[in-house]
C-alpha positions as CSV (number, residue, x, y, z in Angstrom):
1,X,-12.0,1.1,13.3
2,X,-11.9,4.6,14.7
3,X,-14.1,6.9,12.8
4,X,-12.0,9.6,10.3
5,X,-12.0,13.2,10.6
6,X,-14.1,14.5,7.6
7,X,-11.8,16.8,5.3
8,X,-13.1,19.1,2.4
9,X,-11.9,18.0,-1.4
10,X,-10.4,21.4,-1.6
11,X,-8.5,20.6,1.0
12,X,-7.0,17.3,-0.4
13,X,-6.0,18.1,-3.7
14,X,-4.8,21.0,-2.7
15,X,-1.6,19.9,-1.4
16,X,0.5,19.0,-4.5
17,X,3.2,16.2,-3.8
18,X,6.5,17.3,-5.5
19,X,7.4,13.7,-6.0
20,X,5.2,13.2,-9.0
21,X,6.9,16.1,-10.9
22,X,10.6,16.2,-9.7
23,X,13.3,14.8,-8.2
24,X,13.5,14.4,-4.2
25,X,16.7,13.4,-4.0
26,X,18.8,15.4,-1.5
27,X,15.5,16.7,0.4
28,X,14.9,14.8,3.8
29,X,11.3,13.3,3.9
30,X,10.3,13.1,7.2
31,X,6.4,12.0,6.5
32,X,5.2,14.7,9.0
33,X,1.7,16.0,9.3
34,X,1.3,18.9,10.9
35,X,4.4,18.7,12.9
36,X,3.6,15.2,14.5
37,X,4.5,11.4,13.2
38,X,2.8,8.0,14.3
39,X,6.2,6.5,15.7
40,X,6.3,2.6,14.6
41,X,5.9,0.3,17.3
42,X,8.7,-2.3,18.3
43,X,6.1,-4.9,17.6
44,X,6.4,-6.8,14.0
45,X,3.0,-6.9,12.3
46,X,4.5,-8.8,9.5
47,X,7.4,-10.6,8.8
48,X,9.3,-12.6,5.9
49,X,11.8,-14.6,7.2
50,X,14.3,-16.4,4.1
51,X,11.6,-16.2,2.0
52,X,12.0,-18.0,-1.4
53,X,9.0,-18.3,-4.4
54,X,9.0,-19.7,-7.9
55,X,6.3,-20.3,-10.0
56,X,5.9,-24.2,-10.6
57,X,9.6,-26.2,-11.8
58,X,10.7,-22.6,-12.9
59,X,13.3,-20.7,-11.3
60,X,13.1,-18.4,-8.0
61,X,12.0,-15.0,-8.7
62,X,12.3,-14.1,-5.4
63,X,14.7,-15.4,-3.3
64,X,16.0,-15.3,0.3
65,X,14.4,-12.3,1.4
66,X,13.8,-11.5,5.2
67,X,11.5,-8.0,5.7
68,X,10.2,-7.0,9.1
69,X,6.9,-4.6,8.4
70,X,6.5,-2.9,12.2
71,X,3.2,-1.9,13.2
72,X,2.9,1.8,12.0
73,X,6.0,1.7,9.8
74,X,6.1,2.6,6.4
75,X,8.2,0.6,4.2
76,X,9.1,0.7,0.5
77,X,10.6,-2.0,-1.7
78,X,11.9,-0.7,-4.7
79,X,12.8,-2.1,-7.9
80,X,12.9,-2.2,-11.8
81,X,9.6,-4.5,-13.7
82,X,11.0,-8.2,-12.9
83,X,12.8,-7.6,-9.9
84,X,10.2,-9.8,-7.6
85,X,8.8,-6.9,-6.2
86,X,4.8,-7.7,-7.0
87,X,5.7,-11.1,-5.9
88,X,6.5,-10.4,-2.8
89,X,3.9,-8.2,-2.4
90,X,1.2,-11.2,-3.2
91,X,3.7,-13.3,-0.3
92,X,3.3,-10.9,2.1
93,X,-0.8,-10.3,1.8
94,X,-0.6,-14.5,1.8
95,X,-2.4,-14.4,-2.0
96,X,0.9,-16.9,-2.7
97,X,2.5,-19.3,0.0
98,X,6.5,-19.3,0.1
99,X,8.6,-22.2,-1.9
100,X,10.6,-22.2,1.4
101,X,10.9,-19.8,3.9
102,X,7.8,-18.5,5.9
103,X,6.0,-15.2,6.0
104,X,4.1,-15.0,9.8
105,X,1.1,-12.3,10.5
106,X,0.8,-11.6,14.0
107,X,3.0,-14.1,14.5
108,X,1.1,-17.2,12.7
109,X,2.6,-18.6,9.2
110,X,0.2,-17.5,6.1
111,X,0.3,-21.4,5.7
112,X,-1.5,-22.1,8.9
113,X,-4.0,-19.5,8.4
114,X,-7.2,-20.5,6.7
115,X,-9.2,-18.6,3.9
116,X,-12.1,-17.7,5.9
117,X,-9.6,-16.8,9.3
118,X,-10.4,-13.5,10.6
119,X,-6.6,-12.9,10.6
120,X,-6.7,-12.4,6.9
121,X,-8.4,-9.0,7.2
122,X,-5.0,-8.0,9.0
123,X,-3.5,-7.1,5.8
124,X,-5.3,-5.6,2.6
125,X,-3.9,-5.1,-0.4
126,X,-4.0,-1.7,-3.0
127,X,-3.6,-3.0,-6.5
128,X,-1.9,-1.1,-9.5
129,X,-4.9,-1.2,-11.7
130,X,-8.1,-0.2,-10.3
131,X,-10.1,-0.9,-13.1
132,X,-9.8,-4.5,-12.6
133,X,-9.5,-4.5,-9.0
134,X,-12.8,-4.1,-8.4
135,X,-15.9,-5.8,-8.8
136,X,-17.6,-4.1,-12.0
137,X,-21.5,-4.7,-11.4
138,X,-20.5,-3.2,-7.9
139,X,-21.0,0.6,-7.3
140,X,-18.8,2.0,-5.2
141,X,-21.1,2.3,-2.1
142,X,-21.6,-1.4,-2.3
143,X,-18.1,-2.5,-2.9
144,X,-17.2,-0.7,0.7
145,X,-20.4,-1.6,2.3
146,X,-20.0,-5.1,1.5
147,X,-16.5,-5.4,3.6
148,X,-18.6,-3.6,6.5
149,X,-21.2,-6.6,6.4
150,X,-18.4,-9.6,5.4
151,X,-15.8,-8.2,8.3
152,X,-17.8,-6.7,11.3
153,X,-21.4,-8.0,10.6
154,X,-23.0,-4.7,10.7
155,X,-26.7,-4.7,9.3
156,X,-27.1,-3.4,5.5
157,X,-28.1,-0.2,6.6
158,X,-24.9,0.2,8.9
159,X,-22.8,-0.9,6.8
160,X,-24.3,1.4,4.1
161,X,-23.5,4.5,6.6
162,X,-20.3,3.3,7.6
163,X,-19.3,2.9,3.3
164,X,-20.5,6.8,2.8
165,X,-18.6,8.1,5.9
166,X,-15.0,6.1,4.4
167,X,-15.9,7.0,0.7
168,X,-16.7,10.8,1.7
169,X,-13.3,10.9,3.7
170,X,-11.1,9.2,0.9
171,X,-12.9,11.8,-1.7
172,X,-15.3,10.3,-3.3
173,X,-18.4,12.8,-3.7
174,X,-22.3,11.9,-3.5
175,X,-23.1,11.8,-6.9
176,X,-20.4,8.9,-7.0
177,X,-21.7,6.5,-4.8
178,X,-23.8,4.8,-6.8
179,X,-21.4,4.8,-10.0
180,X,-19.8,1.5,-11.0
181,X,-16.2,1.2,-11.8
182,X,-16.8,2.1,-15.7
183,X,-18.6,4.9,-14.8
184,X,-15.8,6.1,-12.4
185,X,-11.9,7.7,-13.3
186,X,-9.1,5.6,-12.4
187,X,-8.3,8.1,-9.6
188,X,-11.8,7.6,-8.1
189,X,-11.2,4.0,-8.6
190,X,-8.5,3.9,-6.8
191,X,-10.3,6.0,-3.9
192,X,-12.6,3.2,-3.5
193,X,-9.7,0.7,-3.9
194,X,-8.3,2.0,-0.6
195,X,-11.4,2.5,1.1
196,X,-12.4,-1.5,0.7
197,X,-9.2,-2.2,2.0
198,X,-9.2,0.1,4.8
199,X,-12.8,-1.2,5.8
200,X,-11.3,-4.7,6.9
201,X,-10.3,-2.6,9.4
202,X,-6.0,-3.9,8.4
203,X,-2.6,-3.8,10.3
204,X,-0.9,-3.6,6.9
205,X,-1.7,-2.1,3.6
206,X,0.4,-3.4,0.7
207,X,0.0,-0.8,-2.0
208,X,1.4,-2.3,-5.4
209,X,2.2,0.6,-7.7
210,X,-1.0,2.5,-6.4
211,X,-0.4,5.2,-8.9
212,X,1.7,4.4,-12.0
213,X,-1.4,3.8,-14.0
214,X,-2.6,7.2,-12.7
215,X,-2.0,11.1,-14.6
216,X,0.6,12.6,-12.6
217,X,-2.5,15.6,-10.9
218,X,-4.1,12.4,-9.9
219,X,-0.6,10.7,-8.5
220,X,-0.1,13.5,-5.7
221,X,-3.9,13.5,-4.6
222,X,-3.9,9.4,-3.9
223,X,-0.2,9.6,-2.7
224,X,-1.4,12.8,0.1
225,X,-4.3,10.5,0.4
226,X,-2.1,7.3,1.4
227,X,0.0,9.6,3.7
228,X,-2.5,11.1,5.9
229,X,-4.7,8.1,6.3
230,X,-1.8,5.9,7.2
231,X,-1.5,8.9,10.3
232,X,-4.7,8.7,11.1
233,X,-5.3,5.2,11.2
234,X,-1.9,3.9,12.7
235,X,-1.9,1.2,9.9
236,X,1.7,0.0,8.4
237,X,1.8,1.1,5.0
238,X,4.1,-0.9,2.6
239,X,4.5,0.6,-0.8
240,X,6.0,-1.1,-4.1
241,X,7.3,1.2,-6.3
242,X,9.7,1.8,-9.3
243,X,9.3,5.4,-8.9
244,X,12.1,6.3,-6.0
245,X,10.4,9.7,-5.9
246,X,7.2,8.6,-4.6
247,X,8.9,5.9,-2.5
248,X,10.7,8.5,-0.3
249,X,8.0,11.0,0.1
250,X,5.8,7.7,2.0
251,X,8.4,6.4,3.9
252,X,10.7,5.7,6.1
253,X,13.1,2.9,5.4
254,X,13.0,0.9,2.3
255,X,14.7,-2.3,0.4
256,X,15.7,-2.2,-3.3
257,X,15.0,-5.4,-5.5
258,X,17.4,-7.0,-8.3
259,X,16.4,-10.3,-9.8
260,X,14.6,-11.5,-6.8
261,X,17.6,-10.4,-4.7
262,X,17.6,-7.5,-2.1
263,X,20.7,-5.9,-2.8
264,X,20.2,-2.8,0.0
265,X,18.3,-1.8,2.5
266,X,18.1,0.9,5.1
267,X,16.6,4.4,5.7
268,X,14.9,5.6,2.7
269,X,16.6,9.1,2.8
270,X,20.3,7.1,2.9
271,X,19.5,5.4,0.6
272,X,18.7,7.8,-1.8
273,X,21.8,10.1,-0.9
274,X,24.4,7.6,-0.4
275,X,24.0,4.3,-2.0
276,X,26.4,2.0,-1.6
277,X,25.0,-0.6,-4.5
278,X,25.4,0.0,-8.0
279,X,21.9,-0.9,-8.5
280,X,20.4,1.5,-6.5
281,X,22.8,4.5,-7.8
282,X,21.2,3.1,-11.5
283,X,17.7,3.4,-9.9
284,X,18.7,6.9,-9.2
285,X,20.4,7.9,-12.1
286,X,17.3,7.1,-14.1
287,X,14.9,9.7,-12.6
288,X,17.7,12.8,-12.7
């Protein structure tokens, strides 16, 4: 993992993300820092090919959906609460396996890939709630360190460095470190949150609503957050989301979700201002 350039908490929050508090909708969001953009690579990462899921004898809640995720791409899938969208999320990080269908990681099917294969650290997972997330007799220095000592075998005292380095960059101060998640906000929560996943040193990160359960001065600080380290890092970055605000300020081309179905797809910026499905001009019309 290459090590992070440390930046100042004054410095984070105070760039302000306009998604959280009005509409983007006709603005072009390019996902530039400071004038330069990790360019995805040709190379798939992850891919869903015809994937279909239903939950025991019910019926498919997510149904024949094919997603390429290039490496360093940012992708959002977009949708209203039932649309399939978490489901697919937990397909594509391999916590569920496809009714039919198959979703390969580096080329190998989730099915073939064993619980304790080093290919699952390729893709970690943000959750919407970061309360339960984590591990609550875990302080947040040991919830980081412990990926360190599970992923790359460092010693505890490494691994211990390595934790406070990530936590410091992702904004978690000093006097936090030793805090367990009751004892922590639900912004610092989710702080922590990415910096586990981003210690398994990942291809992908699937972020599942990382801020709805977040106040909107705490939405534009994890969301700057999740922009610049996907930069820094290279990693793909896909981000499930109701809120088509926050969807196009992360990235670059995304799919919308009805009933399991994707009913568009394309550049996140076209779809926003043209879409050709009814769905998504209903997705739109509810956040003017």
């Amino acid at each position: 993992m290459r090590s992070l350039p440390p930046k100042s908490p004054a410095e984070s929050e105070s760039s302000v993300v306009a998604s959280t508090t009005k509409s983007l909708i006709g603005e072009v969001s390019t996902n530039r820092d400071g004038g330069h953009i990790s360019e995805p690579s040709s190379q798939a990462a992850l891919v869903a090919s015809d994937v279909t899921f239903a939950y025991g004898m019910g019926p498919a809640v997510v149904k024949n959906v094919t997603l390429t995720i290039p490496e360093g791409a940012a992708i959002g899938i977009v949708g209203e609460s039932g649309s399939g969208k978490t489901t697919l999320a937990s397909l594509l990080v391999g916590m569920l396996l496809a009714t039919t269908g198959t979703v390969t990681v580096r080329g190998r099917p989730w099915s073939a890939v064993r619980r304790r294969d080093p290919l699952r650290r390729a893709v970690q997972m943000v959750f919407q709630n970061p309360y339960s997330a984590l591990n609550p007799r875990l302080s947040a220095l040991s919830t980081v360190a412990e990926v360190y000592q599970c992923c790359s075998g460092a010693t505890k005292a490494d691994a211990a460095k390595r934790a406070r380095i990530l936590l410091d960059r992702v904004g978690i101060s000093r006097v936090a470190l030793d805090k367990r998640p009751c004892d922590l906000s639900g912004g610092q929560c989710q702080r922590v949150g990415i910096a586990r996943a981003l210690a398994a040193n990942p291809s992908v990160i699937v972020a599942d609503e990382p801020t709805s359960a977040l106040d909107v001065s705490v939405q534009a600080q994890i969301l700057n957050l999740l922009k610049d380290l996907r930069h820094e890092q290279g990693v793909a970055l896909v981000l499930i989301s109701h809120d088509l605000n926050v969807v196009s300020y992360l990235t670059e081309r995304a799919i919308v979700m009805e009933k399991g179905v994707v009913v568009e797809e394309g550049l996140t910026t076209d779809l926003l201002q043209s879409p050709a499905h009814h769905y998504t001009r209903s997705l739109i019309a509810s956040i003017l």
